[in-house]
N, C-alpha and C positions, 0 to 999 in steps of 0.2 A: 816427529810424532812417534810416539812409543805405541806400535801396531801390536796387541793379541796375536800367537802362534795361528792361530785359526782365523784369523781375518786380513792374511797373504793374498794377492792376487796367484791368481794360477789359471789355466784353459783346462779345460773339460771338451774328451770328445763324445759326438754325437754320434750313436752307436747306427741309428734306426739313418741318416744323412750320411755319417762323413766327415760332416765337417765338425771345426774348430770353435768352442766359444769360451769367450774372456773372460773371467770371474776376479772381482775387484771388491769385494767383502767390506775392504776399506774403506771406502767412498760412500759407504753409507753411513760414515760419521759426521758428512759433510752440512753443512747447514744449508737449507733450501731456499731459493729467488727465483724460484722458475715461475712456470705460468698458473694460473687458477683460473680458473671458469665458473660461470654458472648452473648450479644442477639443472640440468632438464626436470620438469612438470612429469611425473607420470601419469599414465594412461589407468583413469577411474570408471570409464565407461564400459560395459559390459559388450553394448554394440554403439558402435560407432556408422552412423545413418552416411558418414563422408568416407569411409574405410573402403577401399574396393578390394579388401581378404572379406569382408563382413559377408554372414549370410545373407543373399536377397539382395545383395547390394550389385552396383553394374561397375566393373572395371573398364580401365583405361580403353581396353579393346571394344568395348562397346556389349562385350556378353557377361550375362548376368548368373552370379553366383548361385546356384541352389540352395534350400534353405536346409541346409547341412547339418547334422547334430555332432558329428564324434569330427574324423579326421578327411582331411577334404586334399585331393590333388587335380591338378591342369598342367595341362599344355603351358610354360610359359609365353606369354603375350610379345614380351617384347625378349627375343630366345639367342642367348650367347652362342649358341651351334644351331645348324640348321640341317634336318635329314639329308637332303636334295642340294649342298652345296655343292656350283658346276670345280670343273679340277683347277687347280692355281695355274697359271702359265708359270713355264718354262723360264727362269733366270741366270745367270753365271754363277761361278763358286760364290759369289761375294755378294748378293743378293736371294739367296734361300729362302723359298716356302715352300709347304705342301696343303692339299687341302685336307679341312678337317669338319666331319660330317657327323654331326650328335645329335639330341633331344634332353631339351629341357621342361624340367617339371617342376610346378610351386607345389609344395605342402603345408596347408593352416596344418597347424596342430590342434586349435579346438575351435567351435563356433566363439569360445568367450574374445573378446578383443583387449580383456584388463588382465589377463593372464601371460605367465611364462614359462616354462618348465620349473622353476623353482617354488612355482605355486602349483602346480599339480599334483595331484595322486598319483598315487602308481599306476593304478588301474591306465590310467588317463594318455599315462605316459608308454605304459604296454601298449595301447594302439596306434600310437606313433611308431613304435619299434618294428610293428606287426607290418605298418605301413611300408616302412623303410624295406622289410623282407619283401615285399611285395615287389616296390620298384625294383628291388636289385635283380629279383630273379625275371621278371618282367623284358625289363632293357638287357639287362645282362643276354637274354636268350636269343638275343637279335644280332643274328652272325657278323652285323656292321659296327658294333658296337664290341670292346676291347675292356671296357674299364668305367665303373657308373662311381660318381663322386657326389656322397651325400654329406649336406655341411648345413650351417646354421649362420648367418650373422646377426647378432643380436648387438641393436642399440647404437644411437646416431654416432656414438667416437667410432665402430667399424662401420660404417655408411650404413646401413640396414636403410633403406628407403619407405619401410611401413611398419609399422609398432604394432601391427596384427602378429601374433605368433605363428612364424611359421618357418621353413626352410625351403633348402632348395634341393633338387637332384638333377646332376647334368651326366649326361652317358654321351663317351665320344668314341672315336674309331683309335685313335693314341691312346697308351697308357700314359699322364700325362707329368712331365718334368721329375718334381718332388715324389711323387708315388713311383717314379722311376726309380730315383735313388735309394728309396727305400727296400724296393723288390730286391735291388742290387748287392744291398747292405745283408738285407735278411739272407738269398740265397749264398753270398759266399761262407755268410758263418755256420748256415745250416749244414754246406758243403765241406767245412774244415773240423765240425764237432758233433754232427749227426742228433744234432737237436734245433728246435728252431730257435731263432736270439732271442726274440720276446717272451718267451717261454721260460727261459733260462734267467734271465734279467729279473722276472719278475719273481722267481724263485728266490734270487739273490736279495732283493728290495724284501723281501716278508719272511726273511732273516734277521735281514739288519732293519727295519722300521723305521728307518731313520728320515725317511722319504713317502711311506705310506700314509695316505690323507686317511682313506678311509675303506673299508671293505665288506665284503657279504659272502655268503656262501661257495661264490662263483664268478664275482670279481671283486679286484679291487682299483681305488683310486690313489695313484703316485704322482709327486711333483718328481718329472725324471731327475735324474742325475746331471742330463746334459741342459737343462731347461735354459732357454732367453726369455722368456717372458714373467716377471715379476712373479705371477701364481697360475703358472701354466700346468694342468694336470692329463694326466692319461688314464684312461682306464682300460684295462687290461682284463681277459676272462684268466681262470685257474684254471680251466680245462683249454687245451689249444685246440682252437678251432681259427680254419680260415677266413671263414664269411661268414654272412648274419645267417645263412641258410642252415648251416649245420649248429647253429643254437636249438638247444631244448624249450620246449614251451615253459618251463622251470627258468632255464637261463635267459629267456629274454624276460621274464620278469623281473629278474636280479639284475638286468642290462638297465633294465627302467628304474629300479631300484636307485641303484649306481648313481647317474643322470640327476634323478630327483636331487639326493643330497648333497652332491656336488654342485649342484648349480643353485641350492637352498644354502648352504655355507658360499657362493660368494658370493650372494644379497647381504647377508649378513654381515660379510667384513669391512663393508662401509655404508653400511645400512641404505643402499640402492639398489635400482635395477641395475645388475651388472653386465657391462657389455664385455661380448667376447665375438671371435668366430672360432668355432668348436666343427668336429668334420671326421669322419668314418673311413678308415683306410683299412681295406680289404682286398682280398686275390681278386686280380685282374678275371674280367668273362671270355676272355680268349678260349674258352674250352680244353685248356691243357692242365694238366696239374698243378699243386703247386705249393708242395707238402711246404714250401721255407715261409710261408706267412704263417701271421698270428692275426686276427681281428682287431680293430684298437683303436679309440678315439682319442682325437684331439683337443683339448681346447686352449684356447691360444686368449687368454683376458689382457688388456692392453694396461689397467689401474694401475699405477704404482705406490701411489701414500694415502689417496682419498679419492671419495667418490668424484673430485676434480681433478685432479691432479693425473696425467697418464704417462705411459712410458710411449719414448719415441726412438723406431729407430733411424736413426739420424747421424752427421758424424763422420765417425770412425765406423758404426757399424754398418752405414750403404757402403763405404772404403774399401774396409776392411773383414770384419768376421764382429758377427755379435756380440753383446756385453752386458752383463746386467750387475748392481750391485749387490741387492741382497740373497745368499744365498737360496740354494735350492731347501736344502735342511730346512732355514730359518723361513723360508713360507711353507714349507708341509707344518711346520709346528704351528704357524699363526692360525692356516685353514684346519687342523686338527682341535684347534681349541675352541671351535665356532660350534655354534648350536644348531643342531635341524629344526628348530621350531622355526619359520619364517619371522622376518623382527615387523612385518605388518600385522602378523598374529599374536604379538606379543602383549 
């Protein structure tokens, strides 16, 4: 097979990790036999009378939602960390635990039940943002608490268990695994170039454009450089800031900004709801410095060719080290060429 100079396999590392990932450009000349699925039915109901995120409605746990206008949080019902968790016993080298003492919180993001981020206003999505400030400085100030993790999973391929929009916030006493690596990553570069990496990176990325999806005053949105995930993006602030806290009331409208059109282009690239899990990685709440972070969100979409069609990692890459075929380049330019207008508004 006579391969293009530019469609070589090669590894790319992960600056924000560590680690290694496989780039095979090639392999997306291949012809497809994989699996196809059925689209899921979306959600056209505004309230859903069975939904236990709906307003007025009674969850699982038996307490009943308020009749909520804007952005709505709880206690999660059924809570992956528990405050009051008693100490682990004692094991050998070869049997390790410790215990781990947190609070979990669910967040609607709107009373509506047929919405998603990609269908809202800014406005809409600003009190989501305002929200997310809140929990962080909230949990964050509770001397047992280390590290608050705000994330999304949106839509049955990443299990999301309710089609009400909403997320999650878990705050635990550990800074936890992957947000470890990254603290690791960011302070040794901070400490070898007296700037923070993400800072620096995304100076580099809005040089060369080559990678930038989309942008605004105060951030923008990149397919990284080291990406596994088909049309994985980050969005980055222009101004370095560590946390949601020291955003300007300016910049977390431009945070929302961001969000909207990112998550409106990838409705659009295969005209669905698109699922992801997308997620907020910010300075630890330990109360110590921590000039080597940047703010900066994740989202991680699983699609690879179509609304059916997903990527799995599977393989080589549980084995070995990530992989994906189509370049990074060649999905910032597909999601660059997508439209803001929603394609349900079209």
């Amino acid at each position: 097979m006579n391969i293009p100079q530019d469609m070589h396999p090669h590894r790319r590392k992960n600056l924000l990790s560590g680690e290694w990932i496989l780039v095979s450009p090639q392999r997306s000349l291949r012809p497809w036999q994989g699996q196809q699925e059925t689209l899921a039915t979306e959600q056209t109901l505004a309230h859903d009378p069975n939904c236990y995120l709906c307003p007025g409605n009674a969850r699982a746990s038996g307490h009943v939602n308020p009749q909520y206008a804007d952005v709505f949080f709880f206690d999660n019902d059924f809570s992956a960390l528990l405050p009051d968790s008693p100490e682990a016993a004692a094991d050998d080298e070869l049997f390790v635990r410790e215990n781990e003492a947190g609070i979990c919180r669910v967040i609607c993001f709107s009373p509506r039940h047929d919405l998603t981020l990609a269908q809202m206003e800014v406005p809409t999505i600003r009190k989501i943002v305002d929200a997310w400030c809140e929990l962080y400085a909230n949990l964050g100030s509770n001397p047992a608490i280390n590290h608050v993790q705000i994330f999304e999973n949106k839509g049955l391929a990443m299990g999301c268990s309710n089609p009400h929009p909403h997320g999650q916030v878990w705050a635990q006493a550990h800074v936890p695994e992957l947000v470890a690596r990254e603290q690791a990553q960011q302070k040794s570069y901070s400490q070898q170039h007296d700037i923070p990496l993400l800072q620096n990176y995304l100076a580099a990325e809005l040089r060369k454009q080559e990678r930038v999806v989309l942008e605004n005053e105060h951030f923008a949105v990149v397919v990284p450089f080291w990406a596994a995930w088909p049309y994985e993006t980050l969005i980055l602030p222009k101004r370095n800031v560590t946390d949601l806290l020291q955003l300007t009331a300016e910049e977390r409208t431009a945070f929302a900004d961001a969000i909207r059109r990112i998550t409106c282009r990838y409705d659009n690239l295969f005209g669905c709801s698109f699922p992801y899990s997308a997620g907020i990685h910010q300075a630890p709440t330990d109360g110590l410095p921590h000039p080597e972070w940047t703010l900066h969100m994740h989202f991680y979409p699983p699609l690879l060719r179509s609304a059916t069609v997903k990527k799995f990692m599977v393989g080589y890459e549980m084995l070995a080290e990530p992989q994906r075929d189509i370049t990074p380049e060649q999905s910032a330019g597909i999601l660059r060429a997508l439209s803001e207008i929603h394609y349900t508004q079209r």
